[in-house]
N, C-alpha and C positions, 0 to 999 in steps of 0.2 A: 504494500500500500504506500505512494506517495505521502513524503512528509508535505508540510505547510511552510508557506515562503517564511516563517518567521523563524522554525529550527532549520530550515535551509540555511539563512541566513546565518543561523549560530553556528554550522558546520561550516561554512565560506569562512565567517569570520574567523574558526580555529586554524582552517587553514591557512590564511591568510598571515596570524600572527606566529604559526608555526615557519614558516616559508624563510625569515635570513639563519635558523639556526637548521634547515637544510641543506642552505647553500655551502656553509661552511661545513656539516657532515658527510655532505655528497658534492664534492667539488668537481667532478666529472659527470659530462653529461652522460654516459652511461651508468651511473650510479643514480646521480640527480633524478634523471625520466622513469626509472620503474618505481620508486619511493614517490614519486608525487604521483603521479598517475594511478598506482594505484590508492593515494587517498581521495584523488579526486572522482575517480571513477565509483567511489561508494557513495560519494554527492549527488554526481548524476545520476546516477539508478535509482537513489530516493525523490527525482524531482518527476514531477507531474509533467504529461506534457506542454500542459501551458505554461510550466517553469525551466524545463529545460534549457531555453536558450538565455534566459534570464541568469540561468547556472554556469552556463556557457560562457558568459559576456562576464561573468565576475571572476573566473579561473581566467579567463585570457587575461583580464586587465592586471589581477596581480603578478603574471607572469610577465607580461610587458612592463612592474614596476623594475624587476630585475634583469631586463632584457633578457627575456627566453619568449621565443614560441611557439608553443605546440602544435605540431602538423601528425600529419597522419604516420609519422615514422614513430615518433617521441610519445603518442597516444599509448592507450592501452598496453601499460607496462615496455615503452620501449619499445613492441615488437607492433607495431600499426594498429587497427582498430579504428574507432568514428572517431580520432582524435583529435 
């Protein structure tokens, strides 16, 4: 069952404040992209689909605070996926 935009949100925001002591535990992007994607990937699967892209839109943006983008290589654990 889809959560609600409000604990979406509180799962974005862990993600979110979890994200520079990532960088510094995972300083390769081969290490980086399976550690985040698969937290992010447990976000998206809880979002509705009228939330999805609104889940979508707040993983890219904090990825773009620390210049990374995730494309379809880097998605689902590194190995592609709807990423």
């Amino acid at each position: 069952m889809p959560l609600d935009r409000t604990k979406l949100d509180e799962m974005l925001d862990g993600l979110q404040a979890a994200l520079p002591k990532m960088t510094v535990d995972y300083p390769d992007d081969d290490q980086f992209w399976p550690y985040f994607s698969g937290h992010a990937e447990v976000i998206e699967g809880s979002a509705s689909e009228d939330d999805y892209a609104y889940v979508r839109a707040r993983i890219a943006g904090m990825l773009h605070t620390i210049g990374k983008v995730r494309t379809e290589d880097t998605g689902r654990n590194g190995a592609g996926g709807h990423g």
